[in-house]
C-alpha angles and dihedrals in degrees: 000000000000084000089048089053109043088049088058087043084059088046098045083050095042095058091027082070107044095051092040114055118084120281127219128192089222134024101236097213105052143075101236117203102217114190112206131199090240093051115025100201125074141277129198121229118185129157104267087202134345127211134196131199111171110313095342123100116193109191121190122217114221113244132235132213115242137185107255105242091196092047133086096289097254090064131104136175133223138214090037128180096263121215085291117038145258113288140344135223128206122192124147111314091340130110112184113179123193125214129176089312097321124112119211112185113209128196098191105169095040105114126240119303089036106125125179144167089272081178113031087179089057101030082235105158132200139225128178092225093185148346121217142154127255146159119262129182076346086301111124101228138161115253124201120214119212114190109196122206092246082056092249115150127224121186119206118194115200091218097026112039120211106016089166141010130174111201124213094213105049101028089229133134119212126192139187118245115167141001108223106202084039092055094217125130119352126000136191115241118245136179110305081046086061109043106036106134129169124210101265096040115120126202116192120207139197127192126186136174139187143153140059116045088327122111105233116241143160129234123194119188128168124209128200125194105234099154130025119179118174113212112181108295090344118095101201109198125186112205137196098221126195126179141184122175135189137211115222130235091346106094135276104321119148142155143198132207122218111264095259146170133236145167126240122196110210103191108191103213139167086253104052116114089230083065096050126115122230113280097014123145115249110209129203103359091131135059110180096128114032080211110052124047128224133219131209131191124215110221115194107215127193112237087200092243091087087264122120118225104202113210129191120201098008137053100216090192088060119071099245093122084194120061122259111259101173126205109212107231099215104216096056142002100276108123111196110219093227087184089147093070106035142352159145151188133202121196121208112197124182112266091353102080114206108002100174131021114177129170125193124196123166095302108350152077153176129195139173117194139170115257102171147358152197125219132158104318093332120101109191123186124329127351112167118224108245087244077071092063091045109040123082112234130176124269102261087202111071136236094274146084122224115248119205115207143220102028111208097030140181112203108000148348125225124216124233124210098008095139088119087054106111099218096202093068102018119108133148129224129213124213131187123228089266091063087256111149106228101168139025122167140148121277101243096150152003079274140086125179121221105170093124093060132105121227117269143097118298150184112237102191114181115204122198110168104293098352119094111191111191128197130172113226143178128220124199133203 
C-alpha cells in the first residue's frame, strides 16, 4: 500500500509540475524555424532585442525582406513583419502580439474553460479547448490547445511556445519545426554544413562567359580534395586542380593549364552568406557604385531530397530568370531590384560548398557552376577523365560568330552560321528589358517567329548545350 502510494505521490508531482510552470508563446532566447502552408521550407524567427522596464518585458522580433505583392514586379521591401509578429509584450499573466497593426491578447497560463477576445478589432474570441501531454522533438510536454471562434487552432507547448498558429488574415498555418541553439528538430544548414569535404572527394566546374567586348569563352577545371586540416573556425583544403578552356566561335583555340596544386581558406564567420537565415538582407556584397549601396536577400530553397540549397541574390523557385541586385530607397523600406544593370547569385549546396557563382552585367555574363562530383562511392553528373585536360581536341563550336537579322525587326529575325547548332537540343530564350522571360521555344531552323511580341527592346539568348549565345534586339510595331 505504502508502494502504491508513494508511486501516486511521483505521479501527482510529476504532473503537478508540468501543468503547473509558466508558459510563454516564444522562447526568448531561440531562433525558432517556423514552416508555413504558403512556403514549405522554413523560416527562422529569433528576438532581435528584448527591454524591461519593471515587470514588463517588450521583445522584438527580428524582420525579413519580401517581395511587394502590390509594387512593379522587380520591387521588394525590407524590414517586413516576419510568420509571428512584430513584437510581444509580457506583463503579469498577459501576452499582447503585435502583428502589422493588428493586436492579438493571450492568456497562456489560465487554465481550460477560460475564453477571452483574443482580437478586439475583429471581435475573434479564445477559448483553451484542452490540455494534454506529447511528445514533442522526443521530449514528453504539455501542449495547450486554443480554439478560436473563426475555428481556427492554436497550439501552445509549455517548453517550446508557439508550436502552431493559424492565423485568420493570411489563411496560413505556421508550425514549429525545429529550435537552433537547442539543436532539436530541423535545422537550417550553415557553413560547416556546406563545406564539409573529405580527401578523395572531386568537384567538376564549368565557367563561361559571354557578352559585352569579351570574347566568350568556356573554362572547365576539376578539383580533387588531397589535404584537409580544421583550425578553429578556419577549414583549410589542399587541391589537385586541372583546367582546359575554349574560345567560342573563333577557331580552334584552346588551352590547357599544368596539372597544380593550391590551398583554399574557408573562414566560417557570422557574416558569411552560408550562415545566413531565409529572407535576410545581404549588405554590401556589391560594389558596382562607391556611392549606393546594394542590397542582396538569401532565399533557402528545398532540393526535394530533405536537403536545403541556400541561394544568395536569386530565388530559383520565382520566375526572375536574372539575380536580385536591390537599390535601398532611403526614405522608406522599399528596395528597387536594378538586375538589368548588375547581378549575381551565389548557390550553397550540403557537402558540395559553392555550386554555382554568376554574375550579370548589361550584356554580359560570366558563371561558374558544378556539373559533377565525386563523393564517397556516388558519381553524379559529369566528371571529365585527365586525358581530357592533356589532349588536344577540336573546337565543337565552329569558326564563326551567329548573326541575328533584321534588326530591328518586326516579325521575326533570321540566324546566320548556325550549322554547328545541334538542333535537337538547341532553343532560344526573349527577355524583355526588365529581365522577364516572354518566349522560350526549340531551335528547328535559321528562323524565329516573333509575331506575338510587342514592340520593345528585348534579350534573344541561344542555348545549345553549354553554350549561351546573347544578342540584343528591337522589335517595331
Amino acid at each position: 500500500m505504502y508502494k502504491k502510494l508513494g508511486i501516486a505521490i511521483v505521479l501527482i508531482f510529476q504532473m503537478t509540475s508540468v501543468y503547473s510552470q509558466d508558459w510563454n508563446l516564444f522562447l526568448q532566447h531561440e531562433y525558432a524555424n517556423y514552416d508555413s502552408t504558403k512556403e514549405q521550407r522554413p523560416i527562422t524567427i529569433w528576438a532581435d532585442s528584448i527591454v524591461t522596464v519593471d515587470e514588463t518585458s517588450t521583445v522584438y522580433f527580428n524582420r525579413l525582406i519580401q517581395k511587394c505583392m502590390e509594387c512593379f514586379e522587380s520591387t521588394y521591401l525590407r524590414n517586413q513583419t516576419n510568420l509571428i509578429g512584430d513584437s510581444l509584450i509580457i506583463e503579469n499573466q498577459k501576452s499582447t502580439l503585435y502583428k502589422r497593426g493588428n493586436k492579438y491578447v493571450f492568456y497562456p497560463n489560465e487554465p481550460t474553460g477560460f475564453e477571452w477576445i483574443i482580437d478586439s478589432t475583429a471581435n475573434i474570441t479564445a477559448q483553451i479547448t484542452d490540455l494534454y501531454t506529447t511528445s514533442l522533438f522526443d521530449q514528453i510536454d504539455s501542449v495547450k490547445q486554443i480554439v478560436l471562434s473563426t475555428s481556427d487552432t492554436i497550439l501552445l507547448s509549455r517548453s517550446f511556445g508557439l508550436i502552431r498558429l493559424d492565423d485568420p488574415e493570411t489563411q496560413e498555418t505556421y508550425s514549429l519545426v525545429g529550435l537552433e541553439k537547442a539543436v532539436l528538430g530541423e535545422q537550417i544548414p550553415k557553413f560547416k554544413d556546406y563545406f564539409d569535404f573529405n580527401v578523395g572527394d572531386v568537384f567538376q566546374y564549368r565557367n563561361v562567359c559571354s557578352g559585352g567586348e569579351n570574347i566568350p569563352y568556356y573554362y572547365d577545371f576539376k578539383r580533387e580534395v588531397i589535404s584537409k586540416k580544421i583550425e578553429g573556425d578556419s577549414i583549410l583544403y589542399e587541391f589537385m586542380n586541372s583546367g582546359i578552356s575554349y574560345e567560342i566561335g573563333i577557331g580552334n583555340n584552346t588551352s590547357y593549364g599544368e596539372p597544380n596544386i593550391f590551398e583554399t581558406i574557408y573562414i566560417d564567420s557570422i557574416g558569411h552568406p552560408a550562415n545566413a537565415y531565409a529572407y535576410q538582407l545581404i549588405e554590401d556584397r556589391i560594389d558596382i557604385d562607391e556611392f549606393v549601396p546594394f542590397w542582396t536577400p538569401t532565399f533557402l530553397l528545398n532540393d526535394n531530397q530533405g536537403n536545403y540549397v541556400k541561394s544568395i541574390g536569386q530565388d530559383i523557385n520565382d520566375n526572375y530568370p536574372y539575380p536580385v541586385a536591390l537599390e535601398v530607397i532611403p526614405s522608406n523600406d522599399t528596395l528597387i531590384n536594378t538586375y538589368m544593370l548588375d547581378g549575381f547569385n551565389r548557390q550553397y549546396e550540403i557537402g558540395l560548398g559553392e555550386t554555382r557563382n554568376y554574375y550579370w552585367i548589361f550584356e554580359a555574363y560570366c558563371e561558374t557552376e558544378l556539373i559533377g562530383y565525386f563523393k564517397g562511392i556516388d558519381t553524379i553528373g559529369t566528371i571529365y577523365d585527365d586525358t581530357y585536360y592533356t589532349v588536344n581536341t577540336q573546337n565543337i563550336l565552329g569558326e564563326q560568330d551567329i548573326f541575328v537579322f533584321p534588326n530591328p525587326t518586326k516579325n521575326e529575325v533570321f540566324l546566320s552560321n548556325i550549322e554547328w547548332i545541334d538542333m535537337d537540343i538547341a532553343y532560344y530564350n526573349l527577355y524583355d528589358q526588365n529581365g522577364k522571360l516572354v518566349s522560350s521555344n526549340p531551335i528547328q531552323s535559321n528562323k524565329i517567329n516573333l509575331e506575338n511580341i510587342n514592340a520593345g527592346l528585348y534579350i534573344l539568348e541561344l542555348v545549345n548545350g553549354i553554350i549561351r549565345f546573347t544578342e540584343q534586339i528591337i522589335v517595331m510595331d
